[in-house]
Residue frames relative to the residue before (quaternion, step in Angstrom):
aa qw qx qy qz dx dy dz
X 1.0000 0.0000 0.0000 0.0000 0.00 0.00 0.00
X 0.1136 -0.8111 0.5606 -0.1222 3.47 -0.89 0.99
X 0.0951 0.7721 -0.6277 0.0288 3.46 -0.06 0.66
X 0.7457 -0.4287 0.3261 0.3922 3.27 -1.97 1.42
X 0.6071 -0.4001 0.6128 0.3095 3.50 -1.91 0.32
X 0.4065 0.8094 -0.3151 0.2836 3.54 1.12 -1.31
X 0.5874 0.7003 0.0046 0.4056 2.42 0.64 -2.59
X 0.8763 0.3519 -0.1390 0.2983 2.79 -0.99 -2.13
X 0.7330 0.4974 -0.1845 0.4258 3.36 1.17 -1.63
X 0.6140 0.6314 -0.2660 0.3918 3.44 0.82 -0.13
X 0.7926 0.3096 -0.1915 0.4891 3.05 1.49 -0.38
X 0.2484 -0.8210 0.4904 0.1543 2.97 2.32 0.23
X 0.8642 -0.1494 0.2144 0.4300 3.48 -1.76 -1.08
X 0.4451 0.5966 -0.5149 0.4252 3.81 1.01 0.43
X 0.3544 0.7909 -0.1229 0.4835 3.55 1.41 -0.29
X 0.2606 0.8251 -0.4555 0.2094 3.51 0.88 0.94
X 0.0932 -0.8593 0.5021 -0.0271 3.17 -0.93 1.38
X 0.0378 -0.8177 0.5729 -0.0430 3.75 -0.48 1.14
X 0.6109 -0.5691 0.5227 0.1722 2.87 -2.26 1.13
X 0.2967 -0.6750 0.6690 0.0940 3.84 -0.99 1.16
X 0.2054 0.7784 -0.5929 -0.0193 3.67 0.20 -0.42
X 0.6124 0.6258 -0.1860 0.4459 3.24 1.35 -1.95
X 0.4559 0.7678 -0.1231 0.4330 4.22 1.64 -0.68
X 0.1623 0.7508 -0.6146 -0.1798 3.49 -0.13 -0.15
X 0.5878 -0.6983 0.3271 0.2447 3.10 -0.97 1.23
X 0.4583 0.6255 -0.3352 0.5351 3.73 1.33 0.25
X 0.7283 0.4128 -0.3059 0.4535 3.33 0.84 -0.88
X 0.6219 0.3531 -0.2979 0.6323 4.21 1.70 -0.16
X 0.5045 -0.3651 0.7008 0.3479 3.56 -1.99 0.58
X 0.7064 -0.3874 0.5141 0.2943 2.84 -2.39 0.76
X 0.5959 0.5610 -0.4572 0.3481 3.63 0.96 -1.61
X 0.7398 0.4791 -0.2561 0.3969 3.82 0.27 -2.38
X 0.5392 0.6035 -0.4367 0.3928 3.73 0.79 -0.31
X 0.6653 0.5380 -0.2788 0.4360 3.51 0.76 -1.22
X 0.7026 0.5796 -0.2142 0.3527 2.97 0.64 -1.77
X 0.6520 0.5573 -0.1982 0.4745 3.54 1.25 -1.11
X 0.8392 0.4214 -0.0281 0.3426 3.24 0.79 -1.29
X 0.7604 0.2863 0.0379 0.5817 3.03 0.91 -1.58
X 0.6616 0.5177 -0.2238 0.4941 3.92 0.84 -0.76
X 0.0006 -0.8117 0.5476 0.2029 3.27 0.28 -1.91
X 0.5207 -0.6704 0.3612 0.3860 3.22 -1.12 0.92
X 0.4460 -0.6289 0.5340 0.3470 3.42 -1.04 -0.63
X 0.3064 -0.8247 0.4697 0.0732 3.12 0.02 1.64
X 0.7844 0.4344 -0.2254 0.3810 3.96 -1.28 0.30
X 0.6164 0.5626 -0.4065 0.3720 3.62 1.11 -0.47
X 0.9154 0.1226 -0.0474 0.3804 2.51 -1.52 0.93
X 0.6103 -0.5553 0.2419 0.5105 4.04 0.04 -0.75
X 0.2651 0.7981 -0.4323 0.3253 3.69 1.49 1.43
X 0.1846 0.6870 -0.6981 0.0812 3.31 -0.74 0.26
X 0.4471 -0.7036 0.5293 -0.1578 2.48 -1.13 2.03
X 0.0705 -0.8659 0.4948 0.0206 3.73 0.85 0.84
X 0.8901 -0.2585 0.3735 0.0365 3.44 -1.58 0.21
X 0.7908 0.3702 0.1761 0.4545 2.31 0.27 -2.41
X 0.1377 0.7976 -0.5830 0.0704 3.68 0.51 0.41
X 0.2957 -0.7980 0.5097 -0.1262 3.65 -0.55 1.44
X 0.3483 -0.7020 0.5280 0.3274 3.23 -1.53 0.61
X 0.0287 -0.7733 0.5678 0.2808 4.23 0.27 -0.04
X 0.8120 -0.1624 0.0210 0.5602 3.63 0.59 0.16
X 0.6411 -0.4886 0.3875 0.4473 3.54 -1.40 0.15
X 0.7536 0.1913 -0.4040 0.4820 3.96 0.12 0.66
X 0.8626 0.1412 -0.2674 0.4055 3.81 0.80 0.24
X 0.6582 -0.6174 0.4256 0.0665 3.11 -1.43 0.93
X 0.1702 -0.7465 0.6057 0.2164 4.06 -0.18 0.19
X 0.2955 0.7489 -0.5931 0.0050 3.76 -0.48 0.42
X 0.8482 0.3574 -0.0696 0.3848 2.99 0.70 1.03
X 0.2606 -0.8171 0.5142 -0.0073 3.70 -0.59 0.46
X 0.1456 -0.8459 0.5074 0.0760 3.45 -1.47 0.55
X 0.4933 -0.6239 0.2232 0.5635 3.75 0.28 0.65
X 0.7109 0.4243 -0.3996 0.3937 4.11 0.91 0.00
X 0.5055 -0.7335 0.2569 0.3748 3.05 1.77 0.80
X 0.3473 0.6930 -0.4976 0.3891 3.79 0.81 0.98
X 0.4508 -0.7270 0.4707 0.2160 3.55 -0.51 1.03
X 0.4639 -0.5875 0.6507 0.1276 3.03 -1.51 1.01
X 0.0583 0.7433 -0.6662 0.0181 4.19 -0.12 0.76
X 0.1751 -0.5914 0.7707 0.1598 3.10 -1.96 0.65
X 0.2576 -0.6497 0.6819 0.2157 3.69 -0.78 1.06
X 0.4823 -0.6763 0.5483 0.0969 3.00 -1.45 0.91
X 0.7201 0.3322 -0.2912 0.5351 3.63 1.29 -0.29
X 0.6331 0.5503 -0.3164 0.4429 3.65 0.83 -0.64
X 0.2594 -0.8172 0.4092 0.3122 2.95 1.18 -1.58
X 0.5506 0.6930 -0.1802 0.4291 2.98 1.81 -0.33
X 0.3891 -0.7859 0.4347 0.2049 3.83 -0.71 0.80
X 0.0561 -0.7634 0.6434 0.0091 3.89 -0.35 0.99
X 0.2238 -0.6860 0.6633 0.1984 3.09 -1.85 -0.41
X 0.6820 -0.0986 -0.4740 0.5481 3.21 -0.93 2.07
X 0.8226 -0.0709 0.2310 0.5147 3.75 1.11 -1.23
X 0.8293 -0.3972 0.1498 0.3634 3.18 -1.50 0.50
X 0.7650 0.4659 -0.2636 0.3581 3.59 0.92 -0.26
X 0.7183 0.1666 -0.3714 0.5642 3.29 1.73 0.80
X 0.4062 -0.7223 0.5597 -0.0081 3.05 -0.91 2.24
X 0.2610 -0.6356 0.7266 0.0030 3.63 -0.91 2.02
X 0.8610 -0.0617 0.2495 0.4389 3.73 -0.04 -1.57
X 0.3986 -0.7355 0.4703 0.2810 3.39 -1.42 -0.10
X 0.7419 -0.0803 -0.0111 0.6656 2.91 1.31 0.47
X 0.6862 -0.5730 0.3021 0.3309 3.49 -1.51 1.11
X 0.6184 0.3576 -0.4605 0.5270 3.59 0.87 -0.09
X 0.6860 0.3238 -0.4785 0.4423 3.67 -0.23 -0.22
X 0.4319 0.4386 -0.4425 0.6522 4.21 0.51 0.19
X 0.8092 0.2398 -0.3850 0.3735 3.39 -0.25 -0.44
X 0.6761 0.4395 -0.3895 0.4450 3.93 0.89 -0.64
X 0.4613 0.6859 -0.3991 0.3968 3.56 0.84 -0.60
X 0.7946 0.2961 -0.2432 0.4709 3.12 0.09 -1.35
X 0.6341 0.3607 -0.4602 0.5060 3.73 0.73 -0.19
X 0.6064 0.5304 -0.5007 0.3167 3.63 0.31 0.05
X 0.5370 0.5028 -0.2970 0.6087 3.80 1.69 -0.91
X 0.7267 0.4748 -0.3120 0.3862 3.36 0.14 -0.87
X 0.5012 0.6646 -0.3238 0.4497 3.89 1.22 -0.65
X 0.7572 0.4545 -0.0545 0.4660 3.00 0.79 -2.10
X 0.5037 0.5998 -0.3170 0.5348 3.59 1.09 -0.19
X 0.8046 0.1779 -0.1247 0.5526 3.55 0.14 -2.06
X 0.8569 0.3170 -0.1367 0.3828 3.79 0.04 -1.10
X 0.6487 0.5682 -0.2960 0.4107 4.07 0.95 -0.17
X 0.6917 0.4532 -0.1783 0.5333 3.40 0.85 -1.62
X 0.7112 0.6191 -0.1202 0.3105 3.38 0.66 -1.58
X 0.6397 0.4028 -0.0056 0.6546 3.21 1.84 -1.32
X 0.3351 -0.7710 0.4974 0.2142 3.75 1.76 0.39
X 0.0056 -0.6933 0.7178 -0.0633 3.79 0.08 0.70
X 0.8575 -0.0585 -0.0109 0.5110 3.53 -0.36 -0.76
X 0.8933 -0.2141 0.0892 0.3851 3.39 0.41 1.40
X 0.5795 -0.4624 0.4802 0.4689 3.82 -0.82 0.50
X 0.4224 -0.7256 0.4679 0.2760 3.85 -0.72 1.46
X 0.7391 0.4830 -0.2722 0.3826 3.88 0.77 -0.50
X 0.5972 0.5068 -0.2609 0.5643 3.49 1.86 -0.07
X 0.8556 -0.0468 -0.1770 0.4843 3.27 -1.35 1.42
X 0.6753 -0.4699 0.3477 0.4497 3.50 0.36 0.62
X 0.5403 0.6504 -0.5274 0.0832 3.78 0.72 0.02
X 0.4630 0.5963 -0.6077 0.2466 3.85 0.72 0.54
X 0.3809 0.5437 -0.5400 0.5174 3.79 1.42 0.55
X 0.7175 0.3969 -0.4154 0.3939 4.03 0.45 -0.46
X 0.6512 0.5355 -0.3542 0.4047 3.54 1.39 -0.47
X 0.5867 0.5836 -0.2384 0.5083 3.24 1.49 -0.38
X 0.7232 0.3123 -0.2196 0.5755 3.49 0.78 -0.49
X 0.4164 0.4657 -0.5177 0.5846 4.05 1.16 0.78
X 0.9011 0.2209 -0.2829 0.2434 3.24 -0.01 -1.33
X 0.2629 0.5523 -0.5968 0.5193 4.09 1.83 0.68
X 0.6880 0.4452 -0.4091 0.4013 3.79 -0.04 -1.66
X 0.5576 0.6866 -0.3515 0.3068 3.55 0.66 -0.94
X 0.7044 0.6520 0.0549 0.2751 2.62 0.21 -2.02
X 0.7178 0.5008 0.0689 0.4788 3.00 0.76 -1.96
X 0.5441 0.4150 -0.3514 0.6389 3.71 1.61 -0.90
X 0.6696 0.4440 -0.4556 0.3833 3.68 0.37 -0.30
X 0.7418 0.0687 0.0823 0.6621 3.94 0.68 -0.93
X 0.4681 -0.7170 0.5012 0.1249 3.14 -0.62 0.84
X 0.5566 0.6873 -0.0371 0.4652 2.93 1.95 -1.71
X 0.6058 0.5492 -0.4212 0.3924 3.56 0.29 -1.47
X 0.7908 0.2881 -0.4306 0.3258 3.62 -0.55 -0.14
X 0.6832 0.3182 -0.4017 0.5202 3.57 0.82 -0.37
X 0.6501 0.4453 -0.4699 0.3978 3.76 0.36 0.07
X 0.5871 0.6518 -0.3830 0.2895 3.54 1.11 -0.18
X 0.0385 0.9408 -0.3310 0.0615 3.13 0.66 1.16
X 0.5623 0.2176 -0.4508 0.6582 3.39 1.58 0.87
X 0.5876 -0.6291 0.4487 0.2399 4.03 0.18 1.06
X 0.2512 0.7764 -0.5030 0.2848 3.26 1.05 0.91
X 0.7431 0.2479 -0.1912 0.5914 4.09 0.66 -0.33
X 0.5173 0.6237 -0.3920 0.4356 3.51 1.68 -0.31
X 0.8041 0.3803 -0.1268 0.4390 3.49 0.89 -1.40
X 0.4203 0.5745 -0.4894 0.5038 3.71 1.68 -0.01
X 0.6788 0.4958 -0.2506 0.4802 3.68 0.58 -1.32
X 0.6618 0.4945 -0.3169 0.4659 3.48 0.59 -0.56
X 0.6891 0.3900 -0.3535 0.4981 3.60 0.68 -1.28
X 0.6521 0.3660 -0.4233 0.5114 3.73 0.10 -0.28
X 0.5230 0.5965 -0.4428 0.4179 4.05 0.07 -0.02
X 0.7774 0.3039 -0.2686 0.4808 3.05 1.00 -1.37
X 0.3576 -0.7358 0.3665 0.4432 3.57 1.44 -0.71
X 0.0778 0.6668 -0.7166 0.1892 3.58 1.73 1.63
X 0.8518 0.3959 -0.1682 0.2990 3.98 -0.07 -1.17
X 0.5176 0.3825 -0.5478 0.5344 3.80 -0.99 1.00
């Protein structure tokens, strides 16, 4: 796995990288290894915080992570997929798509809206065009992510900016 320089460079020192030792390396893909180690997460997005402390929470999932209402960020080890506290709120399907997502919101935040792509976001209704990039967006990453979103967590970001609740 290889993601753009683009990428990488954009998050510069947001870009947190942490030691598994505590891990056997059987229990991560070659891919979540990088990402963990050598990549690093991308710390600050949105309401992530990418702690340190990477944890066992049980023999099939993984803590990497935190939100500011203090609900863990888990990587199930058998699904592969990324929730928050548990299995009934779907973030991602895996630590690279969590990791492009958030740079795909985060883009549209610092470098889309800002750079008026389709237009000053509070004129003519176009935070409905910023909303319908970052589904189209989104969607090029997982095709999936909206029907697995089964607490309406990327459903209701996209939404609030449709209606123009957010900016």
């Amino acid at each position: 796995m290889i993601f753009e320089n683009q990428i990488l460079n954009y998050f510069g020192p947001n870009l947190i990288k942490r030691d598994i030792n505590f891990i056997s390396s059987e229990t991560l893909t070659t891919e979540e290894i990088a990402i963990i180690t050598e990549i690093g997460l991308p710390n600050n997005i949105l309401d992530f915080h990418f702690t340190n402390d990477i944890s066992l929470l049980s023999p099939s999932e993984i803590v990497i992570g935190k939100v500011h209402s203090e609900n863990n960020i888990i990587l199930n080890l058998e699904s592969r997929n990324i929730t928050k506290n548990n299995l009934n709120y779907f973030l991602a399907k895996s630590l690279k798509h969590l990791f492009l997502q958030l740079y795909t919101y985060n883009h549209l935040w610092k470098n889309v809206i800002p750079n008026k792509h389709f237009g000053a976001y509070r004129e003519n209704s176009n935070f409905k065009k910023y909303a319908k990039f970052l589904e189209t967006q989104l969607l090029e990453i997982d095709p999936d992510l909206l029907k697995n979103d089964n607490a309406y967590f990327w459903g209701s970001l996209i939404e609030d900016i449709e209606f123009g609740i957010v900016g």
